[in-house]
VEXTORBA-214964 format. One record per residue (C-alpha): residue number from 0; residue in one letter; x, y, z. Coordinates in pm, 1 decimal. Each point is the difference from the previous one (the first is absolute). Example, Ala and Ser with C-alpha at 12.3 -4.5 7.8 and 13.67 -1.06 7.14 Angstrom:
# residues 2
<site><seq>0</seq><type>A</type><X>1230.0</X><Y>-450.0</Y><Z>780.0</Z></site>
<site><seq>1</seq><type>S</type><X>137.0</X><Y>344.0</Y><Z>-66.0</Z></site>
END
This chain:
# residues 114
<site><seq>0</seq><type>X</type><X>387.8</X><Y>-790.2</Y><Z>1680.9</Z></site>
<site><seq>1</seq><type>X</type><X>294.1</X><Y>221.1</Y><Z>9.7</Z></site>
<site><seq>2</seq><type>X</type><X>-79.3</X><Y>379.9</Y><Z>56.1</Z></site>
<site><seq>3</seq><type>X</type><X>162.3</X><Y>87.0</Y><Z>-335.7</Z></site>
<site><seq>4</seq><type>X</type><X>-238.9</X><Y>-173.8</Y><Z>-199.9</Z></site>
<site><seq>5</seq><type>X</type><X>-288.1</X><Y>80.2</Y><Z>-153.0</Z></site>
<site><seq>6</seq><type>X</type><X>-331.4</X><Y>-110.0</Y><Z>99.0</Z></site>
<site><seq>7</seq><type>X</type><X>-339.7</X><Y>-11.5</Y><Z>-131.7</Z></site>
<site><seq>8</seq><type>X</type><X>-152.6</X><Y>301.5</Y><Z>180.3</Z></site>
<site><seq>9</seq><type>X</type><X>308.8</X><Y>261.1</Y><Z>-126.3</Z></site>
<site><seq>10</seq><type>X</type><X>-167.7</X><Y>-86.0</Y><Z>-384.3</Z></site>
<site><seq>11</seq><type>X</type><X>-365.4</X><Y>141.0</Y><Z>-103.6</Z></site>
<site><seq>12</seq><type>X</type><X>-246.7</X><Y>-246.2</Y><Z>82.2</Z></site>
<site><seq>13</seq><type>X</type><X>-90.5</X><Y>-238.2</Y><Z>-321.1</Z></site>
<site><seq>14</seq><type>X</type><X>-326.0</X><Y>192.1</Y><Z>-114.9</Z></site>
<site><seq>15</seq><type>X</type><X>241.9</X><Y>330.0</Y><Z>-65.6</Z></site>
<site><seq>16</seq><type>X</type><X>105.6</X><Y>-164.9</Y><Z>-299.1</Z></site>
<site><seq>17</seq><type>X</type><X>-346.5</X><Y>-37.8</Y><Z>-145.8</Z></site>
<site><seq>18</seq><type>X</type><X>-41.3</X><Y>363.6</Y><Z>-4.8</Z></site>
<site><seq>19</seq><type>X</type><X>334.1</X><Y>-8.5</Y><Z>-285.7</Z></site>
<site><seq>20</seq><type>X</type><X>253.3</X><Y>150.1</Y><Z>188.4</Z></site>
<site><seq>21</seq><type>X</type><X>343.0</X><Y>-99.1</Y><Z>73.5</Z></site>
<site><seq>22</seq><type>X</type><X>161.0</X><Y>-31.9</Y><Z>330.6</Z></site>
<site><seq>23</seq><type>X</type><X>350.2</X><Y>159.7</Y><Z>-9.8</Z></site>
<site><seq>24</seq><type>X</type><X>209.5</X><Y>-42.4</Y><Z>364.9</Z></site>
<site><seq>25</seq><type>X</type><X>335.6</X><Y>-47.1</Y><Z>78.7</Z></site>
<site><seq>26</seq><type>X</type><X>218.2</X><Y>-209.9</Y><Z>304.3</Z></site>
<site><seq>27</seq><type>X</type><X>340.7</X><Y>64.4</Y><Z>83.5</Z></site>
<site><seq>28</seq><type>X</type><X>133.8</X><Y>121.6</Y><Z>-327.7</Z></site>
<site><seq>29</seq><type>X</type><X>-191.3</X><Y>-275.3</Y><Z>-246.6</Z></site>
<site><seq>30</seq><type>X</type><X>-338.2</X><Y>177.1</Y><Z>-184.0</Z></site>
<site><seq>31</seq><type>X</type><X>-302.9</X><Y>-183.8</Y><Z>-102.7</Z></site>
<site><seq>32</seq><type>X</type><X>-308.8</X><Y>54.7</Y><Z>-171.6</Z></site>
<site><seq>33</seq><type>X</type><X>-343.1</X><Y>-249.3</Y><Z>31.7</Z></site>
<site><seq>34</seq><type>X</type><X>-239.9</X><Y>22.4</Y><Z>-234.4</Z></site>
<site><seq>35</seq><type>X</type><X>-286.6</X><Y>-176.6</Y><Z>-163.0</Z></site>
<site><seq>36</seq><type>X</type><X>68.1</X><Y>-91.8</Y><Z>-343.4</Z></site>
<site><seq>37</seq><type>X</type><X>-194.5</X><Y>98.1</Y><Z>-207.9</Z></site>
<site><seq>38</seq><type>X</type><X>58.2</X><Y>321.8</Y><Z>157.6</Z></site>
<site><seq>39</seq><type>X</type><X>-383.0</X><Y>63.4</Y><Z>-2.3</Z></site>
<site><seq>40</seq><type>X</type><X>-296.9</X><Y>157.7</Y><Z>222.7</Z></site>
<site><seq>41</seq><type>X</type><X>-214.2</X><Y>-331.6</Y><Z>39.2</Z></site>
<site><seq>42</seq><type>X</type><X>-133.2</X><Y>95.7</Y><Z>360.3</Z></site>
<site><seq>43</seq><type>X</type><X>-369.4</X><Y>0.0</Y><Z>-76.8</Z></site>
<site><seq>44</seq><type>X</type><X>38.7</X><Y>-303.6</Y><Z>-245.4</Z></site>
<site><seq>45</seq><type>X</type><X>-146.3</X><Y>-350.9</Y><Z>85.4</Z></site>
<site><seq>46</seq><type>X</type><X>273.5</X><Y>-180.4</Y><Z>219.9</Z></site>
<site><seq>47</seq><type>X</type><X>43.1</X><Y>-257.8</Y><Z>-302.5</Z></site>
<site><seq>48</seq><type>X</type><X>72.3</X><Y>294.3</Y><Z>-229.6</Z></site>
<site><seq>49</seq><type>X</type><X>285.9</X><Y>145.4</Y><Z>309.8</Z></site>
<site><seq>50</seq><type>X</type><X>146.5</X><Y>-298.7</Y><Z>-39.7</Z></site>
<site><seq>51</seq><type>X</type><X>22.7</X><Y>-96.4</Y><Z>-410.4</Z></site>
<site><seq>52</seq><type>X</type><X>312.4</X><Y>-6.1</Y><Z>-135.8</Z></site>
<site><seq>53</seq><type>X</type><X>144.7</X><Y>196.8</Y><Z>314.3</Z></site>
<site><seq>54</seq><type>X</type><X>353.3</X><Y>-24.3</Y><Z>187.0</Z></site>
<site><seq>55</seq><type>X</type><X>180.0</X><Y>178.2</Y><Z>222.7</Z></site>
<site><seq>56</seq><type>X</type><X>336.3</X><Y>155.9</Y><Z>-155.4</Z></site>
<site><seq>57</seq><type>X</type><X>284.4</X><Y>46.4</Y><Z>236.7</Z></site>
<site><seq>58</seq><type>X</type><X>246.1</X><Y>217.1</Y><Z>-85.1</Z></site>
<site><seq>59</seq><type>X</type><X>372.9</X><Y>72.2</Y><Z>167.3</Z></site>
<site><seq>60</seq><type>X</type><X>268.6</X><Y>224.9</Y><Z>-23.2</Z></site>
<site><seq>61</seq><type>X</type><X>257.1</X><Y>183.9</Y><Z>215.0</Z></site>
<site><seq>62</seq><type>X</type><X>-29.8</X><Y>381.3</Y><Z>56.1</Z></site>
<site><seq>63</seq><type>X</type><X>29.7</X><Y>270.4</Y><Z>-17.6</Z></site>
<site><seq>64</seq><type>X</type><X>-242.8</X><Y>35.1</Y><Z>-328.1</Z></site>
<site><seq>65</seq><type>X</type><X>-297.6</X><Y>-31.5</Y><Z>-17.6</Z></site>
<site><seq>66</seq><type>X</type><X>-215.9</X><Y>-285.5</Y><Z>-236.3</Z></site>
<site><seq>67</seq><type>X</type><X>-51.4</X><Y>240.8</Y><Z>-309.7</Z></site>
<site><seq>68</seq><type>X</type><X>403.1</X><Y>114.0</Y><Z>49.5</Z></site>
<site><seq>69</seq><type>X</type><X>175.1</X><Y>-383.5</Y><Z>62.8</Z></site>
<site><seq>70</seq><type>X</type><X>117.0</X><Y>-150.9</Y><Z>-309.5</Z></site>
<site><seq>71</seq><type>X</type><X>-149.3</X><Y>-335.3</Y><Z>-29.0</Z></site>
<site><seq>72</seq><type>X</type><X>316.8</X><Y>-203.5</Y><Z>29.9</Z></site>
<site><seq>73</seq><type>X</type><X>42.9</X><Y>146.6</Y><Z>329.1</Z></site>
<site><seq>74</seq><type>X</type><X>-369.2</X><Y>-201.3</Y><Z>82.6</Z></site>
<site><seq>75</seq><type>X</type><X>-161.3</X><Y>-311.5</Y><Z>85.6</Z></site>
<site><seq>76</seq><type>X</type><X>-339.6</X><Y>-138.2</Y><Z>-72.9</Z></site>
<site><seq>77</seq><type>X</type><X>-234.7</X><Y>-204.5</Y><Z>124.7</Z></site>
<site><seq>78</seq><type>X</type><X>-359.2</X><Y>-122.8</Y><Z>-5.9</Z></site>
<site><seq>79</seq><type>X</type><X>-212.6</X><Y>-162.6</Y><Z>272.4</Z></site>
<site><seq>80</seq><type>X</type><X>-338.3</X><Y>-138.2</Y><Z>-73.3</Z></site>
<site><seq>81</seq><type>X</type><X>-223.9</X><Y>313.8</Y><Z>55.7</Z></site>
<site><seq>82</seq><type>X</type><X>-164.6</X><Y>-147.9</Y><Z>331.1</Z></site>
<site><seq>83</seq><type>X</type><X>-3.3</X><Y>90.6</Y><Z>424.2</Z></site>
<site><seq>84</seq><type>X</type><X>251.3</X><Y>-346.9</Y><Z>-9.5</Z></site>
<site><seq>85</seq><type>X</type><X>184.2</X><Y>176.9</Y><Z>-332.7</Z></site>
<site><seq>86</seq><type>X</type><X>83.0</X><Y>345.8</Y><Z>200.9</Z></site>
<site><seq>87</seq><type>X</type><X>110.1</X><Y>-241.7</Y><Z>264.9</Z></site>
<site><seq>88</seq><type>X</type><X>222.8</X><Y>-133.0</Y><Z>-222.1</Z></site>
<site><seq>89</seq><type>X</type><X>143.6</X><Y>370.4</Y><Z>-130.8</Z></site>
<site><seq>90</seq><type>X</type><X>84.8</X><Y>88.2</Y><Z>361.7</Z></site>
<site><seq>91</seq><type>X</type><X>179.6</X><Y>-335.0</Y><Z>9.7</Z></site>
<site><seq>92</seq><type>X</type><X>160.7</X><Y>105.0</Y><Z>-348.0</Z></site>
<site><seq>93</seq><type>X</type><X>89.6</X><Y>368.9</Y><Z>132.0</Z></site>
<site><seq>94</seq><type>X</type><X>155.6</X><Y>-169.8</Y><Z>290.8</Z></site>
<site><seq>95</seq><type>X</type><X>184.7</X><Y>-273.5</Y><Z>-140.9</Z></site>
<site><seq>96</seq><type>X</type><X>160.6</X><Y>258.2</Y><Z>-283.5</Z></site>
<site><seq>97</seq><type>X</type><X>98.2</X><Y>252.0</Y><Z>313.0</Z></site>
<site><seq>98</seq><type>X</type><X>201.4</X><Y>-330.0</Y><Z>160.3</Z></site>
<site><seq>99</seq><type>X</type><X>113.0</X><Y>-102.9</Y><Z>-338.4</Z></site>
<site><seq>100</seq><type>X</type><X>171.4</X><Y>305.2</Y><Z>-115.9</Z></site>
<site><seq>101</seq><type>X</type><X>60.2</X><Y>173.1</Y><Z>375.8</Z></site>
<site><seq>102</seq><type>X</type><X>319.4</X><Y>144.7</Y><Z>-120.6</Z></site>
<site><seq>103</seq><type>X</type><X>-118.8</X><Y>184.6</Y><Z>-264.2</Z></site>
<site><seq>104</seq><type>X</type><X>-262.2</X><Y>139.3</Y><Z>159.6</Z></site>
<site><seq>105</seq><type>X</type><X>225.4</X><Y>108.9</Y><Z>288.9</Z></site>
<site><seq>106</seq><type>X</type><X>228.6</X><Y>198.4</Y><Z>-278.7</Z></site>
<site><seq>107</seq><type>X</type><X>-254.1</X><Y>172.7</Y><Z>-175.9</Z></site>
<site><seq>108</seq><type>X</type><X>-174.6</X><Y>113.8</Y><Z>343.1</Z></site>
<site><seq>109</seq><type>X</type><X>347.2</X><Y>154.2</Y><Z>125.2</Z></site>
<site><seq>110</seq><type>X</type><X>175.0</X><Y>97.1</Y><Z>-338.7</Z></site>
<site><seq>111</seq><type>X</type><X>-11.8</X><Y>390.7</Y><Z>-36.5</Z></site>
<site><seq>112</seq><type>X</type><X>-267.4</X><Y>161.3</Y><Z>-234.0</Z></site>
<site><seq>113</seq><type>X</type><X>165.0</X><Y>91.6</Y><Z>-298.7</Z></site>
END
């Protein structure tokens, strides 16, 4: 795996998002944010009840803003089965969106704060 991509163990681990918080990072000038959707705290729930109607929601977007202050045409969304083999599959998402769209990533990482 390349050093500049993302792996597994730079996201929380998958019972984080059963506590209904999201996970907001950033790589090289492209911002993301993992959550469990519903966004809601079903830690001490019956695994069966973690797992109802659940996904994981990827969302992506260049900087410098943060989620609350991007316009959503300037994101992308996604949603993995809400699952250890689903958050696999977001850090294979978050990856494959960072090769995708390298250049714009690269220009919003080096173009000046205004």
């Amino acid at each position: 795996m390349p050093e500049e991509e993302i792996k597994a163990a730079d996201l929380y681990h998958y019972t984080h998002y059963l506590y209904g918080e999201p996970f907001l990072g950033s790589h090289r000038g492209m911002r993301f944010r993992i959550a469990r959707e519903p966004l809601a705290n079903v830690f001490f729930k019956k695994p069966e009840e973690q797992q109802k109607d659940a996904s994981f929601s990827v969302t992506v977007w260049p900087e410098p803003f943060s989620y609350e202050k991007t316009s959503e045409e300037k994101m992308s969304q996604f949603s993995f089965p809400f699952t250890e083999e689903g958050l696999q599959q977001v850090v294979e998402c978050l990856n494959s969106q960072y090769r995708e769209k390298k250049e714009l990533w690269e220009e919003a990482r080096t173009a000046p704060f205004v």
